[in-house]
C-alpha positions, -999 to 999 in steps of 0.1 A, spaced: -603 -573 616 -615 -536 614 -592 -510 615 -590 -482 636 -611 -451 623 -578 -428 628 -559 -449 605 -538 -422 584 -505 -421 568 -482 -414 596 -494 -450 609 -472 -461 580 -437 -461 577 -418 -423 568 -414 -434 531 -442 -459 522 -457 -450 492 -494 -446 482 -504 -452 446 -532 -461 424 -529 -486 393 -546 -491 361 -532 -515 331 -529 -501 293 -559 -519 275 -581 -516 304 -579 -472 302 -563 -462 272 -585 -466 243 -570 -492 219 -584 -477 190 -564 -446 191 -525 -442 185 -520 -467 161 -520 -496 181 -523 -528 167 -547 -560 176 -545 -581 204 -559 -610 215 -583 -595 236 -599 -580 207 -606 -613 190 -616 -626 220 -644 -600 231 -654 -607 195 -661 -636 197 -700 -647 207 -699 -656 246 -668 -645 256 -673 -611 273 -704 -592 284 -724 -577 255 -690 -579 233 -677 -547 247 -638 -542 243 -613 -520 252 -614 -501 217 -625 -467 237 -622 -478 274 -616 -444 295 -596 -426 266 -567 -423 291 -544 -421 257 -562 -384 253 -572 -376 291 -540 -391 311 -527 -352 320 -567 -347 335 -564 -384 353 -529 -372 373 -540 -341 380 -566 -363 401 -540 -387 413 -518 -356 421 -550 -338 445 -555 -367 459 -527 -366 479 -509 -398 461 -472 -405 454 -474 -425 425 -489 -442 395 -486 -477 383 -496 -482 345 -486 -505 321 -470 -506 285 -495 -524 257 -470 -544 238 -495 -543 206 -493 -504 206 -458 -505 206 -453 -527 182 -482 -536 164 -470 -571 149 -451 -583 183 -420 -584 169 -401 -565 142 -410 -519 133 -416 -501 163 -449 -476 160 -433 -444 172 -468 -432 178 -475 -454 207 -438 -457 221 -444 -417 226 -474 -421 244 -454 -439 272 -430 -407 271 -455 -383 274 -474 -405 304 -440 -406 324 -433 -368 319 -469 -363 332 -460 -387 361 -429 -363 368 -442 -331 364 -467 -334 392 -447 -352 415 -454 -384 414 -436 -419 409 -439 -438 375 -441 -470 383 -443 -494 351 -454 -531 342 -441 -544 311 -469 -570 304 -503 -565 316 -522 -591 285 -526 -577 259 -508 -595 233 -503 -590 197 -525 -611 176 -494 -615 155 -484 -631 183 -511 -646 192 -518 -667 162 -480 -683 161 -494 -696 193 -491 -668 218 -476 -679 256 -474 -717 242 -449 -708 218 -409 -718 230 -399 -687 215 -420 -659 236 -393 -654 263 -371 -641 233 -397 -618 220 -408 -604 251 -370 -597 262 -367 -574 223 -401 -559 233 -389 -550 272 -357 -536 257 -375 -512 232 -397 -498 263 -363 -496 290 -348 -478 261 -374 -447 260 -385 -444 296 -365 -468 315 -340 -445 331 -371 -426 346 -388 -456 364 -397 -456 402 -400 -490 397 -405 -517 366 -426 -550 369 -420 -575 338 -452 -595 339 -484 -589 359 -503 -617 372 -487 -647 351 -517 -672 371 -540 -651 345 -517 -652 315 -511 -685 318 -537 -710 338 -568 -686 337 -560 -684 298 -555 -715 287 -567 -743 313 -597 -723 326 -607 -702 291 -619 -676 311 -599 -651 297 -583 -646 256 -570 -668 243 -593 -686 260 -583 -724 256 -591 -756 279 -558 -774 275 -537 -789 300 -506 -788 277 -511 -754 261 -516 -747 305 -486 -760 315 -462 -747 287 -478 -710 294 -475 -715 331 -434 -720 323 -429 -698 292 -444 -664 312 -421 -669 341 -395 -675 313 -402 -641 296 -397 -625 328 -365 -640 335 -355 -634 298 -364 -595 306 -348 -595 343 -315 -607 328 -315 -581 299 -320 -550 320 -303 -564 347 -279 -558 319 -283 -526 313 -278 -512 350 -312 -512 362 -318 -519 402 -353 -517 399 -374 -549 391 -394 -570 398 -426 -594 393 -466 -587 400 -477 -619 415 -517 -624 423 -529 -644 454 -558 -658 470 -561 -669 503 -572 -705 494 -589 -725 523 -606 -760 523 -642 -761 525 -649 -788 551 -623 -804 574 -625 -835 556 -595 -850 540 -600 -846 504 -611 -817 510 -578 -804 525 -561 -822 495 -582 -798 472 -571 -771 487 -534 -778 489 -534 -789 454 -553 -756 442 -530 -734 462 -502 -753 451 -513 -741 408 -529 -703 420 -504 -692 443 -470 -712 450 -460 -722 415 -449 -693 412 -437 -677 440 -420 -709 443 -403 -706 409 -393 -669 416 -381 -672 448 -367 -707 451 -360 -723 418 -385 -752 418 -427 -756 414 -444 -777 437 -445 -814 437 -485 -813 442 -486 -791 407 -462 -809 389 -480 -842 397 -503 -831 371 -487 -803 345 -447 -822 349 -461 -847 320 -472 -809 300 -444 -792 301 -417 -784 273 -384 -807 272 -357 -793 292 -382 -770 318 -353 -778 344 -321 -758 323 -349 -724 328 -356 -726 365 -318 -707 371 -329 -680 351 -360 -677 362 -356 -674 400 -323 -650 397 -324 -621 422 -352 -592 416 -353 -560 439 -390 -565 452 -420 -588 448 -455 -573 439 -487 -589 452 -523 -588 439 -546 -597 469 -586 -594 467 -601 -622 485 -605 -658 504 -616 -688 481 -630 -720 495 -619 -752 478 -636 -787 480 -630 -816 463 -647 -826 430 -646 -866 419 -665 -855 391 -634 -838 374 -602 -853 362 -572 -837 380 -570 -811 398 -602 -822 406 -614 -789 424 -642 -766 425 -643 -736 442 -675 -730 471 -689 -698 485 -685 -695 518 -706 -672 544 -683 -646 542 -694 -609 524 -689 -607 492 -680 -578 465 -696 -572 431 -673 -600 416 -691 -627 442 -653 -628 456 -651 -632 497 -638 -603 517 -609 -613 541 -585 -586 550 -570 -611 574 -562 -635 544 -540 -602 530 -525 -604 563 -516 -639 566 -500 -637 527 -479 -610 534 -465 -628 569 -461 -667 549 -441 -644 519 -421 -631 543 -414 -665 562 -413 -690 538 -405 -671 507 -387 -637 503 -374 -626 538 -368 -592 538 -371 -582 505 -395 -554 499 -429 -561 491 -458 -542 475 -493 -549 473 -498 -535 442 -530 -545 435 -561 -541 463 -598 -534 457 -632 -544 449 -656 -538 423 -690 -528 434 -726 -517 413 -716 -475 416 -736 -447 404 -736 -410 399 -765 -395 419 -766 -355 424 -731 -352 413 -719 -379 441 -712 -416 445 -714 -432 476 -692 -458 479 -689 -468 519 -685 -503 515 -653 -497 494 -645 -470 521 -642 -498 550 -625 -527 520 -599 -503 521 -595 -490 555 -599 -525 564 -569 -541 536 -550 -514 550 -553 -521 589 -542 -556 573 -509 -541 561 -505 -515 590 -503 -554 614 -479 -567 588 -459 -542 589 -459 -540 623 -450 -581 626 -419 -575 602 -432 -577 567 -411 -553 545 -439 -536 530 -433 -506 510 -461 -494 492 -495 -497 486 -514 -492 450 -553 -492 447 -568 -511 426 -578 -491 405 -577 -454 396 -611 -454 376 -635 -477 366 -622 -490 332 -624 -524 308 -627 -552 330 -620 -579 307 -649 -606 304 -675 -586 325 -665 -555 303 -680 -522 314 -704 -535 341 -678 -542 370 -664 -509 384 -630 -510 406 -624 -473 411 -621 -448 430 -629 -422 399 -664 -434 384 -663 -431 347 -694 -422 327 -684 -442 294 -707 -427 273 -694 -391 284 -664 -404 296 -668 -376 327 -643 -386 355 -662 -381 391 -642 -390 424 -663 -414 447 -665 -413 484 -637 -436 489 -618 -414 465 -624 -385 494 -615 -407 520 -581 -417 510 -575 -375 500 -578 -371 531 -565 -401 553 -532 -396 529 -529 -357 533 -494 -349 550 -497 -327 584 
């Protein structure tokens, strides 16, 4: 459903927040700053893993250019950034010295934040783990919550008291299932048990991390939680099955967990046998209280059924809907109809915040512009989506574009391009795009 073309911000509520994200590896330059290896640099090194190779060793050199990156954050009439902390710059083996280097980068970023006016708003985890790490067996290993709850101490301790806002894990689907069942992204394994036992120890690490600065006074936190809007292809039964099983793993395993204590029977029916002795004694921990739910929304996938497959035995099917530059399906309704089931079936009135909304699309530079119009009416329409939620009593309170500039992004390295800043990466010359404009303008208070 198209928006109305006179959609500004006092069509939101008086203190709904407008923002722009980015995550550490994707803009920072993990090169620089003494930063350690990850596993995303083993996997981009590795021959068919990511496009041409590329890596996130220069990305946008945000660890040298963040003051010139809120100054544009700060004219475009925003109130806040969302950024994440790269545990492997912090501390380089995962566990054990802290490099003082890269801790002070995060100070630095936050007094930026501050200075200009804006929020900080900061995600503890956003994938880039230590290879360290990684090679003790990464998000398989039973003792990850543990080292993730030292590692989210270390950053509360330097920046914590000045936080708008702190998220412990972003997009655990991606850590865990796109990771290690799917392989799509580092470590990039195909095993159901390595699936399953990541799929319980991220939501483990965040409850490890809620409970420890829960500890320490903070009233602030929360989880980053992706979301499709997952249909059945056909009308026929096992199609519908498909479906219910695939949102069942993408989507309510864990909002389920979170929010309720439990995952769903129609997940467990194949992981249950996969997970680690003793899943049941977590499920308290992880689904104590948090302060507000973040949600990642891009698009509508069709599932069918696929006898060829052992269980879950889907595949996905594009449908007849337009599509972005990822191939995803463009349903601003489907961002609609999540925000309305979170608020029915899951969280009530706890305050919500998409903080994740975009699309990637084949931008260029020409006479010193970028035309970007079909982003223009993705967001104008994804925010007509929110404006109706609202309006149907969905506690939304913020809004964050995904993302700030074109950056890493991940196995298509350089060639996908979310921002609203284009990013020449050989120059590394920031130029706002059309939708950039548009959202200066729709957010500029009267």
């Amino acid at each position: 459903m198209a928006t109305s073309p006179n959609l500004t911000r006092a069509a939101f509520p008086k203190d709904f927040r407008f923002g722009a994200a980015t995550a550490a590896y994707q803009v920072e330059g993990h090169s620089f700053g003494g930063a350690g290896t990850c596993h995303w640099d083993t996997f981009a090194a590795t021959p068919g893993n990511v496009l041409r190779a590329e890596d996130g060793a220069i990305a946008c050199d945000q660890y040298h250019r963040y003051e010139e990156d809120m100054d544009l954050l700060k004219a475009g009439n925003f109130d806040a950034y969302r950024f994440s902390t790269s545990w492997s710059r912090v501390m380089p083996e995962g566990r054990g010295p802290v490099n003082q280097e890269g801790l002070d980068y995060y100070d630095r970023l936050v007094d930026a934040i501050l200075e200009r006016g804006l929020e900080p708003h900061a995600t503890i985890y956003h994938w880039e783990l230590p290879s360290a790490l990684s090679d003790l067996g990464g998000w398989t290993h039973p003792d990850i919550a543990q080292w993730f709850g030292d590692f989210a101490e270390i950053i509360d301790d330097k920046i914590g008291d000045r936080l708008a806002s702190v998220a412990t894990i972003n997009e655990p689907w991606c850590v865990s299932y796109l990771s290690h069942m799917l392989g799509h992204h580092a470590p990039g394994l195909r095993n159901i048990r390595a699936a399953a036992r990541s799929m319980h120890h991220v939501l483990k690490a965040h409850g490890e991390a809620i409970t420890r600065l829960r500890a320490r006074g903070r009233d602030n936190l929360g989880i980053v939680i992706n979301f499709e809007h997952t249909q059945p292809a056909s009308d026929a039964p096992e199609d519908i099955a498909a479906a219910t099983r695939q949102d069942a793993i993408n989507n309510r395993w864990f909002i389920e967990a979170v929010a309720k204590g439990q995952y769903p029977t129609e997940a467990l029916e194949g992981l249950e046998a996969h997970l680690p002795n003793g899943w049941q004694d977590d499920m308290a921990a992880i689904s104590q209280p948090i302060d507000w739910l973040g949600v990642n929304y891009y698009f509508r996938q069709l599932v069918a059924h696929d006898a060829t497959e052992t269980w879950p035995s889907t595949k996905p099917v594009q449908g007849h809907l337009a599509t972005t530059q990822m191939g995803w399906e463009i349903l601003p309704d489907g961002l609609y109809a999540l925000l309305m089931r979170l608020k029915n079936d899951y969280v009530g009135d706890l305050p919500i915040m998409v903080t994740e909304n975009g699309m990637a699309w084949d931008d260029h530079v020409r006479n010193g512009i970028v035309e970007d119009s079909e982003r223009c009416a993705y967001i104008r329409d994804h925010m007509g989506a929110m404006q109706r939620a609202i309006n149907d009593g969905a506690n939304l309170t913020g809004f964050f574009y995904w993302s700030l500039l074109d950056n890493y992004e991940w196995a298509f390295g350089y060639e996908r391009r979310f921002g609203m800043i284009h990013v020449d990466f050989e120059t590394l010359k920031r130029t706002p795009k059309a939708s950039y404009h548009m959202l200066k303008d729709l957010l500029a208070r009267s």
